[in-house]
N, CA, C and O atoms as a GROMACS GRO file, in nm:
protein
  468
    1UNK      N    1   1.509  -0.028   2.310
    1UNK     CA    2   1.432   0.054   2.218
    1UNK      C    3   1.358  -0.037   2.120
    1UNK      O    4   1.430  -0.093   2.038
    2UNK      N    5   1.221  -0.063   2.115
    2UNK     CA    6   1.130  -0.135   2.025
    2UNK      C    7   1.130  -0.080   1.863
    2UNK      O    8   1.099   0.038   1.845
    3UNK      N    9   1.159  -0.148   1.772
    3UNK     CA   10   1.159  -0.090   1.624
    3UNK      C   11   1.032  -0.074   1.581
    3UNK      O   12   0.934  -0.138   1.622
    4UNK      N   13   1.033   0.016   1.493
    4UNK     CA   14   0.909   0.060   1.412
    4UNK      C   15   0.866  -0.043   1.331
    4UNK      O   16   0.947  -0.107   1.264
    5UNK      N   17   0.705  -0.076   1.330
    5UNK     CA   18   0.649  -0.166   1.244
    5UNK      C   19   0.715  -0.126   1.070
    5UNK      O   20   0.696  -0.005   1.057
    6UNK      N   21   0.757  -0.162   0.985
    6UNK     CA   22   0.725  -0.098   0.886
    6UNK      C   23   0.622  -0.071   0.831
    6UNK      O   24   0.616   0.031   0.763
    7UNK      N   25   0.522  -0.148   0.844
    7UNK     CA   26   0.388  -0.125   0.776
    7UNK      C   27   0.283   0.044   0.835
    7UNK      O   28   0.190   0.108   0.786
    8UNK      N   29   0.344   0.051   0.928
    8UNK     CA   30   0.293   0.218   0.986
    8UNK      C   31   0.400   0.308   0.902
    8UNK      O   32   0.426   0.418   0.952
    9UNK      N   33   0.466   0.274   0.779
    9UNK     CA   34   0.504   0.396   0.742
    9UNK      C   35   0.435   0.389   0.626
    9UNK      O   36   0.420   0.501   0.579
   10UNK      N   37   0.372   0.276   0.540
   10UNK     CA   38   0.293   0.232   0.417
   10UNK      C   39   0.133   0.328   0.420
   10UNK      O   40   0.044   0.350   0.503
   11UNK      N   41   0.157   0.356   0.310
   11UNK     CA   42   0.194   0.374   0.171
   11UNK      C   43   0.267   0.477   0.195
   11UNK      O   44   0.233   0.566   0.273
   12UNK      N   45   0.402   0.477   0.112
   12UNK     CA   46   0.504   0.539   0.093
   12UNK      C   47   0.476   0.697  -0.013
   12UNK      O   48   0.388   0.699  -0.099
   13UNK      N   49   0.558   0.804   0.014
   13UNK     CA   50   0.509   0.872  -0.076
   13UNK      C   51   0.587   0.856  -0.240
   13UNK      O   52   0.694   0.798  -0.228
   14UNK      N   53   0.568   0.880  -0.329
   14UNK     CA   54   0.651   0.859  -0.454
   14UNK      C   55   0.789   0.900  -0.429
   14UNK      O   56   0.874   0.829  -0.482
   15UNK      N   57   0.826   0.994  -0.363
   15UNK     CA   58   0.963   1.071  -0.372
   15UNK      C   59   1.045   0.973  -0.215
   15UNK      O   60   1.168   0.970  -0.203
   16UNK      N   61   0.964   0.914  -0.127
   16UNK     CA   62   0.987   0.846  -0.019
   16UNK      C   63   1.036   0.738  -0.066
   16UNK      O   64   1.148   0.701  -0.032
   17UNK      N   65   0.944   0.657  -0.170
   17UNK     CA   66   0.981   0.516  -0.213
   17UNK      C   67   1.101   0.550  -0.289
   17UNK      O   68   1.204   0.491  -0.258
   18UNK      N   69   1.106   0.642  -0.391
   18UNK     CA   70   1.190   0.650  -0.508
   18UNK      C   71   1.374   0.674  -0.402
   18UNK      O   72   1.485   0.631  -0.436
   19UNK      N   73   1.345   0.736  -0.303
   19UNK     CA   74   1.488   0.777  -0.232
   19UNK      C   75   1.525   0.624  -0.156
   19UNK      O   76   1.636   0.574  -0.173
   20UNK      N   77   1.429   0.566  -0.079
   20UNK     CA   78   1.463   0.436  -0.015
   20UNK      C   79   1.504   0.360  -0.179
   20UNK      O   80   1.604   0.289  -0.182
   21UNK      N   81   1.441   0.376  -0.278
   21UNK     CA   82   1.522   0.257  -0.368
   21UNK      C   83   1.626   0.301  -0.454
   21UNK      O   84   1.703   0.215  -0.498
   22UNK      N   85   1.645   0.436  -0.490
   22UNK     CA   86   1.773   0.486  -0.467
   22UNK      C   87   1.902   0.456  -0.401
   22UNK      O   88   2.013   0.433  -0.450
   23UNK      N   89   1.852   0.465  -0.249
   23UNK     CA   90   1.983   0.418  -0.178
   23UNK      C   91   2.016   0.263  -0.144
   23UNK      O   92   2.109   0.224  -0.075
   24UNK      N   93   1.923   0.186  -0.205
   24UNK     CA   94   1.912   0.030  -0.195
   24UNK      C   95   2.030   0.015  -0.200
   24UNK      O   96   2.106  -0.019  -0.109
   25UNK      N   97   2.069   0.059  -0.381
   25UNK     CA   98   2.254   0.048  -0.418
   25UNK      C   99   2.375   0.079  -0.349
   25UNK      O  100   2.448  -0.015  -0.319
   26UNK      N  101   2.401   0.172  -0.326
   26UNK     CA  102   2.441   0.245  -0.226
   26UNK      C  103   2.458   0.335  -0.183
   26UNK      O  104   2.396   0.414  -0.254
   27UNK      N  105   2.528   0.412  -0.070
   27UNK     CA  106   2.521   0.544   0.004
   27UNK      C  107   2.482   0.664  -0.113
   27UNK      O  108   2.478   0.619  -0.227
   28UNK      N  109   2.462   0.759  -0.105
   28UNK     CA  110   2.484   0.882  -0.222
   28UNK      C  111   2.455   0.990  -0.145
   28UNK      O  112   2.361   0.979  -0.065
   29UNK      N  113   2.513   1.088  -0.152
   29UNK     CA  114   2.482   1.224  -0.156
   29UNK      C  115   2.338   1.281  -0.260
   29UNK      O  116   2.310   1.239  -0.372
   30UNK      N  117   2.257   1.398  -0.173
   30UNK     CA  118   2.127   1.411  -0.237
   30UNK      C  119   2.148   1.490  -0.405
   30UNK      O  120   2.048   1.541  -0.455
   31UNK      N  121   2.241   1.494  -0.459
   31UNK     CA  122   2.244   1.523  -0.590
   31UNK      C  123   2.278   1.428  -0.622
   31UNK      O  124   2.240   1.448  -0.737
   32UNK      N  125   2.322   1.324  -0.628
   32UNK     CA  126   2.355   1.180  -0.706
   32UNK      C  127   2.174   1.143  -0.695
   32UNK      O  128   2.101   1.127  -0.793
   33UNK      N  129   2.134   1.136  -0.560
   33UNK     CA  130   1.988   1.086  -0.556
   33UNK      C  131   1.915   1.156  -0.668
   33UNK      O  132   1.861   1.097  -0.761
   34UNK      N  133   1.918   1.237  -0.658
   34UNK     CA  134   1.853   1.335  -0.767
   34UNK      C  135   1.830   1.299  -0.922
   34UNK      O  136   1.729   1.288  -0.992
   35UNK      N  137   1.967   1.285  -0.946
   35UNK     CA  138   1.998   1.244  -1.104
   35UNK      C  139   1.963   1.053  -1.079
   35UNK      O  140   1.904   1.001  -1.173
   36UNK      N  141   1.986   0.996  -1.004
   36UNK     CA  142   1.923   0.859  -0.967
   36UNK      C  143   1.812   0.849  -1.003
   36UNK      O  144   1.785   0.764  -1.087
   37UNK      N  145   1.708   0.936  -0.947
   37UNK     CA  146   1.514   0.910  -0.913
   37UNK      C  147   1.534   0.970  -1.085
   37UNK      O  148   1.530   0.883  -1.173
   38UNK      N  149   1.547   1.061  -1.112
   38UNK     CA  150   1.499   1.141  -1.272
   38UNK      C  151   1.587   1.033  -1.366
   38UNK      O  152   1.552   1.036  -1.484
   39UNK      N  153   1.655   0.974  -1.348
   39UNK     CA  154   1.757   0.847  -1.446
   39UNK      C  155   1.650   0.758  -1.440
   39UNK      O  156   1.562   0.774  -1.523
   40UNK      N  157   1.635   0.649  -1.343
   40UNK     CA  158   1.561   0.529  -1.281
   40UNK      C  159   1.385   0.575  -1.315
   40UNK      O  160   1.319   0.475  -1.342
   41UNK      N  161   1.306   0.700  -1.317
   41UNK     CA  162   1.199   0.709  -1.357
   41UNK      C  163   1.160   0.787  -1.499
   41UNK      O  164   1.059   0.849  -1.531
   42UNK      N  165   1.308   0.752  -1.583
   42UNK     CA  166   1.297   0.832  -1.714
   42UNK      C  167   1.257   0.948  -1.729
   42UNK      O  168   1.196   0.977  -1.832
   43UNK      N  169   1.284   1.056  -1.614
   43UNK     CA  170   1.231   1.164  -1.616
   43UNK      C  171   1.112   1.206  -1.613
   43UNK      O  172   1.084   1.309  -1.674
   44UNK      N  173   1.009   1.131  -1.540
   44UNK     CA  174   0.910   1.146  -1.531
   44UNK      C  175   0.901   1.193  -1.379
   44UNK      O  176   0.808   1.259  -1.334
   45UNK      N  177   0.985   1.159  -1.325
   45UNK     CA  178   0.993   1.213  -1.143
   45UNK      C  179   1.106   1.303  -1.156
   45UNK      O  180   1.220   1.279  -1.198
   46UNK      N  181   1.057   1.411  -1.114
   46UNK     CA  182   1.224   1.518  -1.101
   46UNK      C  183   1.207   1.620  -1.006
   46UNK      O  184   1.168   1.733  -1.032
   47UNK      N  185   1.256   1.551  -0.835
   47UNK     CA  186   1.246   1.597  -0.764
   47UNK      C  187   1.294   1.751  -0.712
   47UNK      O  188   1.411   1.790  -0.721
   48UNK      N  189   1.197   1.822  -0.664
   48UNK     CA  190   1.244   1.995  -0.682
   48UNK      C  191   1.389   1.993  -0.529
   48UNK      O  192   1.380   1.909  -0.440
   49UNK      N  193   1.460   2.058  -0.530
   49UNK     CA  194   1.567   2.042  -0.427
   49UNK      C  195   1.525   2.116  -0.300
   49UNK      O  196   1.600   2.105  -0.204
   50UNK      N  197   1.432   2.177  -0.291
   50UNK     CA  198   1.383   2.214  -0.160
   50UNK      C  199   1.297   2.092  -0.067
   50UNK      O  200   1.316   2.045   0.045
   51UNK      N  201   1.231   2.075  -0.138
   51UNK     CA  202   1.115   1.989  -0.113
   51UNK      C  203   1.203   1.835  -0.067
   51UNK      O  204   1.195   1.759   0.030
   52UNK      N  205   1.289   1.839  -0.195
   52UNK     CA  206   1.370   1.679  -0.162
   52UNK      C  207   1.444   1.677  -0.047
   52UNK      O  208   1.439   1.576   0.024
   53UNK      N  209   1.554   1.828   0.005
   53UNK     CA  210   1.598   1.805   0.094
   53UNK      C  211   1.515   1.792   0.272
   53UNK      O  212   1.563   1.746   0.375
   54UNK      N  213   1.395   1.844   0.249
   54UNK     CA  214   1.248   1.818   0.341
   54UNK      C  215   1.279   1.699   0.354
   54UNK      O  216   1.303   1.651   0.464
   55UNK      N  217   1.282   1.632   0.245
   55UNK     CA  218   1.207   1.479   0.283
   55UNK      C  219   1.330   1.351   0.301
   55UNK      O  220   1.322   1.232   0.329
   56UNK      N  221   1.423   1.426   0.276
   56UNK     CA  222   1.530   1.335   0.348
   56UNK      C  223   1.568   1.336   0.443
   56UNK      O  224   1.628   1.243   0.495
   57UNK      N  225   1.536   1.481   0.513
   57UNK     CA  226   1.573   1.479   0.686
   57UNK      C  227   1.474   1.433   0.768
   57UNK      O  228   1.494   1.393   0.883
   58UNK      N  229   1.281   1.440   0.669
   58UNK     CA  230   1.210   1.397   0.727
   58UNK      C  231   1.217   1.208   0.734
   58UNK      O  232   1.180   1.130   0.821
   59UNK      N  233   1.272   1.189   0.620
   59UNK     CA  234   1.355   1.036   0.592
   59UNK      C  235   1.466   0.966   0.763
   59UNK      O  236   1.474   0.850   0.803
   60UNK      N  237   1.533   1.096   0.823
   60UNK     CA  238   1.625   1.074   0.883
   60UNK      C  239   1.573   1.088   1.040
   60UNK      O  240   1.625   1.051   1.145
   61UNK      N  241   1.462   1.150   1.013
   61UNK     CA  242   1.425   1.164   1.141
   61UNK      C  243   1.280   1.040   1.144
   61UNK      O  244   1.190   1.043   1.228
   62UNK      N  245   1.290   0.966   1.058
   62UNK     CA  246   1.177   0.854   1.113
   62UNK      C  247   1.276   0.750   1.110
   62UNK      O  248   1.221   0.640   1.120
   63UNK      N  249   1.405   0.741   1.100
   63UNK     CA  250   1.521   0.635   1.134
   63UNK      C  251   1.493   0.549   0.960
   63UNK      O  252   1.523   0.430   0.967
   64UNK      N  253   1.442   0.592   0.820
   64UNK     CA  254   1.480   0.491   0.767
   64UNK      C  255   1.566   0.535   0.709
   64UNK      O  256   1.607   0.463   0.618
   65UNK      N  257   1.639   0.671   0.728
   65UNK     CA  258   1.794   0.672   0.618
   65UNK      C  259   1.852   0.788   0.762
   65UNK      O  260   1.796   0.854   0.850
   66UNK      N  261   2.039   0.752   0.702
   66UNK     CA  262   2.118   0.784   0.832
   66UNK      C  263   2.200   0.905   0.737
   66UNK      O  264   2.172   0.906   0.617
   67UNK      N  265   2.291   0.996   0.785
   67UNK     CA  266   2.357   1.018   0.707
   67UNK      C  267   2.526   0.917   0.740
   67UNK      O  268   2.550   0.876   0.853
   68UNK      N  269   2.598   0.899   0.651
   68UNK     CA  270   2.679   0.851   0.649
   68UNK      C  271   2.798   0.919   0.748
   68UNK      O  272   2.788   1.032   0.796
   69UNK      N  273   2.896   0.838   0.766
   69UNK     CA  274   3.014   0.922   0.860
   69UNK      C  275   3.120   0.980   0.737
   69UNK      O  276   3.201   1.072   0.754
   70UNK      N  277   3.101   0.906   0.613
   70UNK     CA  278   3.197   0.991   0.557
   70UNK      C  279   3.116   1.073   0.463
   70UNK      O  280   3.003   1.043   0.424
   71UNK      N  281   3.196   1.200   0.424
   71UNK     CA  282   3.130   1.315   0.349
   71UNK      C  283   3.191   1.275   0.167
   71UNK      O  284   3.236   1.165   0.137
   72UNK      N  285   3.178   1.389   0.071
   72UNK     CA  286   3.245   1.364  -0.058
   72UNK      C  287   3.211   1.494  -0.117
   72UNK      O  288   3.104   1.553  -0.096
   73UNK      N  289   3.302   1.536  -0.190
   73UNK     CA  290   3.299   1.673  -0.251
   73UNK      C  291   3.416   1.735  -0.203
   73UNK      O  292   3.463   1.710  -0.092
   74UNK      N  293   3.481   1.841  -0.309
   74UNK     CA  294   3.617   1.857  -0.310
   74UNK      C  295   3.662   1.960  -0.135
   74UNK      O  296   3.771   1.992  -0.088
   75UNK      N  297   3.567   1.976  -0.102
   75UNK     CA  298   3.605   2.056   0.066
   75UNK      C  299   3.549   1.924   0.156
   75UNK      O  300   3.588   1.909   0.272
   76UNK      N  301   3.454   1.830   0.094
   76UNK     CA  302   3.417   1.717   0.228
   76UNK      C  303   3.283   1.767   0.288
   76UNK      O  304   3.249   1.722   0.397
   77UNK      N  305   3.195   1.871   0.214
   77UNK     CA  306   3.129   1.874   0.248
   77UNK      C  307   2.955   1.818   0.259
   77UNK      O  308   2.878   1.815   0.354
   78UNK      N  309   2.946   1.793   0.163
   78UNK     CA  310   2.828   1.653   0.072
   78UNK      C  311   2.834   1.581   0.178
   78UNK      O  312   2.930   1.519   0.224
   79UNK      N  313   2.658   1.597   0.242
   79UNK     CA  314   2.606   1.484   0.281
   79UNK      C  315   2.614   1.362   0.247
   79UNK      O  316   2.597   1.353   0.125
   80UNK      N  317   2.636   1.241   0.305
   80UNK     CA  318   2.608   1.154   0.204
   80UNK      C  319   2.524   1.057   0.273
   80UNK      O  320   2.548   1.039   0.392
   81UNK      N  321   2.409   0.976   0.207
   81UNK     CA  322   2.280   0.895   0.315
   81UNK      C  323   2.319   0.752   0.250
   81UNK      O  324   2.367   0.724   0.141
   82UNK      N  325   2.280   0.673   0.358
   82UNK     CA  326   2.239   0.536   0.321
   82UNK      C  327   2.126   0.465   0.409
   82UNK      O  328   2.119   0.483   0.531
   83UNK      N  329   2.035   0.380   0.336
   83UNK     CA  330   1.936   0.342   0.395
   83UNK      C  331   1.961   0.266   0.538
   83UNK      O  332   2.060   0.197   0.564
   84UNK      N  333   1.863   0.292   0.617
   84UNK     CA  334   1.914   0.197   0.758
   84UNK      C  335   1.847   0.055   0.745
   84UNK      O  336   1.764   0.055   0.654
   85UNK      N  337   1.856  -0.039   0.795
   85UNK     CA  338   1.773  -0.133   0.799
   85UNK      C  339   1.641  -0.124   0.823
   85UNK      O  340   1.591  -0.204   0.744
   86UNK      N  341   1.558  -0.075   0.883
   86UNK     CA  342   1.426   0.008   0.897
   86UNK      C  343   1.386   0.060   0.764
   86UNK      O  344   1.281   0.051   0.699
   87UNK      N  345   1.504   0.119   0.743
   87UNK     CA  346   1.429   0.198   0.600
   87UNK      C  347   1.428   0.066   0.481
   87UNK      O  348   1.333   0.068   0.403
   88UNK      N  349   1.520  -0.038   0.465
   88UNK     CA  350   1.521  -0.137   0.360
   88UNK      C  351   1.399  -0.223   0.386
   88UNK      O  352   1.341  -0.264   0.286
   89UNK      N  353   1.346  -0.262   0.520
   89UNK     CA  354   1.238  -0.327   0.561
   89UNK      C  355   1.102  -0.266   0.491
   89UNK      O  356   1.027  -0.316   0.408
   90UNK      N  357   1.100  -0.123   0.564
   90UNK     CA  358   1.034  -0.038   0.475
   90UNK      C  359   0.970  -0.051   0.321
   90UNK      O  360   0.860  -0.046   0.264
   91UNK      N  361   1.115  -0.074   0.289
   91UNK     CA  362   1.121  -0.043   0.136
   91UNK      C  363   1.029  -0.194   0.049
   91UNK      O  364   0.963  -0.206  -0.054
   92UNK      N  365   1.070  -0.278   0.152
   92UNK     CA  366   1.026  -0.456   0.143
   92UNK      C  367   0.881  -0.438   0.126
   92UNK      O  368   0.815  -0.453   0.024
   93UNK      N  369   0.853  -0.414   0.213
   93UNK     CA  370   0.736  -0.351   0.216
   93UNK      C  371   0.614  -0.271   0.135
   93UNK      O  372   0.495  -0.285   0.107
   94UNK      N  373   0.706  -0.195   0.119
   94UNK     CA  374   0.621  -0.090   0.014
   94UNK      C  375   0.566  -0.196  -0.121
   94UNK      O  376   0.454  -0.223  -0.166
   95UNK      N  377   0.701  -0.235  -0.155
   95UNK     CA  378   0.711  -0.363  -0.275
   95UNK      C  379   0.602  -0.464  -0.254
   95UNK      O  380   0.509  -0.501  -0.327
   96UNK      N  381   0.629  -0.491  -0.164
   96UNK     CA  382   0.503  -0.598  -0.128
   96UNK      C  383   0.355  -0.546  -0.121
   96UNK      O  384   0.251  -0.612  -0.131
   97UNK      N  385   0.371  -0.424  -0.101
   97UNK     CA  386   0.231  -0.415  -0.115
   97UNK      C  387   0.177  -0.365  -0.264
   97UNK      O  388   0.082  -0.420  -0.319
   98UNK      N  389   0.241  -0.269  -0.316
   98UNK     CA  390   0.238  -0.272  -0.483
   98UNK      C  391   0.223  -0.397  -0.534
   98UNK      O  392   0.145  -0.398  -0.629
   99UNK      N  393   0.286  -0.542  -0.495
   99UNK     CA  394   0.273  -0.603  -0.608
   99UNK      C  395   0.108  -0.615  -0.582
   99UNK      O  396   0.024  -0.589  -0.668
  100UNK      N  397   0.075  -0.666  -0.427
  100UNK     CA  398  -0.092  -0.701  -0.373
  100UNK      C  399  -0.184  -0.598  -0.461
  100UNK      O  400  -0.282  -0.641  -0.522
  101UNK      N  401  -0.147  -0.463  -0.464
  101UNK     CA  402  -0.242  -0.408  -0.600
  101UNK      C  403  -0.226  -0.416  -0.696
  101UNK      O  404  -0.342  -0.421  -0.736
  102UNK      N  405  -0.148  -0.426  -0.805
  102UNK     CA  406  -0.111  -0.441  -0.912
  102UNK      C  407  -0.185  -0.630  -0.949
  102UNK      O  408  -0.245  -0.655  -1.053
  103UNK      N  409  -0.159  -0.738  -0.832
  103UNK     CA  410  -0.244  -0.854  -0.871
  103UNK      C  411  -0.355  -0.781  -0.866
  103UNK      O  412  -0.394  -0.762  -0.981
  104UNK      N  413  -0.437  -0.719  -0.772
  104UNK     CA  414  -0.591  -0.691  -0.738
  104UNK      C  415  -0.585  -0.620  -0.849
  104UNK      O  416  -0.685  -0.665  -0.904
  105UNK      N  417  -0.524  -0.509  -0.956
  105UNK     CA  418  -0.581  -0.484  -1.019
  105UNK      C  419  -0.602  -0.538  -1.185
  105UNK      O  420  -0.684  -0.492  -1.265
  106UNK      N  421  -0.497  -0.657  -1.213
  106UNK     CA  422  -0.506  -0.719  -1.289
  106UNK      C  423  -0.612  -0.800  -1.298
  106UNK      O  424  -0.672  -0.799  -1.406
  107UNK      N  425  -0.664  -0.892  -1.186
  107UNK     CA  426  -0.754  -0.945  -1.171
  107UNK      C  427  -0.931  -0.874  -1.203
  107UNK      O  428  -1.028  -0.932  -1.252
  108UNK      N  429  -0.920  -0.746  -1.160
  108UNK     CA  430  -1.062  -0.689  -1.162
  108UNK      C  431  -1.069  -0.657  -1.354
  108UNK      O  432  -1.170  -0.675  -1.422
  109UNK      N  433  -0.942  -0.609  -1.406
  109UNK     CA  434  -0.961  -0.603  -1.523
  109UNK      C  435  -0.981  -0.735  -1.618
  109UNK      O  436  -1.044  -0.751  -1.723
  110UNK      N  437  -0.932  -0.788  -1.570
  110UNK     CA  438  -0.950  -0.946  -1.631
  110UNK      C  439  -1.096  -0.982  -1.644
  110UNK      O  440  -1.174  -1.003  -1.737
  111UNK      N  441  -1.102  -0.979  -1.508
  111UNK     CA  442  -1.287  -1.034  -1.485
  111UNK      C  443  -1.395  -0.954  -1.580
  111UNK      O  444  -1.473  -1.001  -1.663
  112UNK      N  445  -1.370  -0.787  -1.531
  112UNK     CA  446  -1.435  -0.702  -1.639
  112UNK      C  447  -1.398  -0.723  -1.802
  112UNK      O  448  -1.488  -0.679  -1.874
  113UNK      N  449  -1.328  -0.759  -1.847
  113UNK     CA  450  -1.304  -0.821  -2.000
  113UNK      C  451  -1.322  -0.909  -2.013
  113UNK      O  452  -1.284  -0.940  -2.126
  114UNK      N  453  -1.391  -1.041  -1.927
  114UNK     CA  454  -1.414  -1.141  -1.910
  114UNK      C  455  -1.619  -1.122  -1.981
  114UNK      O  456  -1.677  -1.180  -2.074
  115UNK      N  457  -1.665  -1.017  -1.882
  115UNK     CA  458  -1.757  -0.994  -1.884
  115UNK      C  459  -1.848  -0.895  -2.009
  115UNK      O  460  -1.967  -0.870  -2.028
  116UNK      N  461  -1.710  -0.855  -2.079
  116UNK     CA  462  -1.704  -0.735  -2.249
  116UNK      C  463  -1.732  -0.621  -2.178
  116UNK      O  464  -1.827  -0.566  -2.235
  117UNK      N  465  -1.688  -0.537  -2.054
  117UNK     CA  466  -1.667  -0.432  -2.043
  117UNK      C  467  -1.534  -0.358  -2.060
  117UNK      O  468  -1.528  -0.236  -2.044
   0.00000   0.00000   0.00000
């Protein structure tokens, strides 16, 4: 079985990147993720629970997050995910390309204040 480029999953969506770097740390169930992304983006990201649980199975079904074999919660029922290697490559990725804009866009502002615009 040939692995997925990561770069065919780039650009990541906000709630895509924010769950792959979420689970960087480790495994969690999607309410730990939850309070994770809204902790880690000062509440400026606060993913709705319909939509989030969409995008973690859509997460699971492009192979970059698995669910775990063990569960947590007082019956054992809590999902719990951790990134696959695909998905951390991914995640390498994404990073790498943020920083490539973030230089490109330091640079264009530079030049333009260079120039008194």
């Amino acid at each position: 079985m040939s692995r997925r480029d990561p770069q065919s999953f780039l650009p990541l969506t906000h709630l895509t990147y924010h769950l792959l770097f979420a689970l960087a740390d480790e495994p969690a169930h999607a309410y730990a993720l939850v309070h994770a992304i809204r902790e880690r983006s000062e509440g400026r990201i606060d993913p709705g629970t319909g939509s989030f649980y969409s995008m973690i199975r859509q997460a699971v079904d492009d192979g970059l997050v698995r669910e775990s074999a063990r569960a947590q919660g007082a019956d054992g029922r809590r999902r719990v995910y951790d990134i696959t290697p695909l998905g951390r490559d991914v995640l390498h990725a994404e990073v790498r390309r943020l920083e490539q804009q973030l230089t490109a866009t330091r640079r264009t502002l530079a030049a333009a204040e260079r120039r008194g615009r």
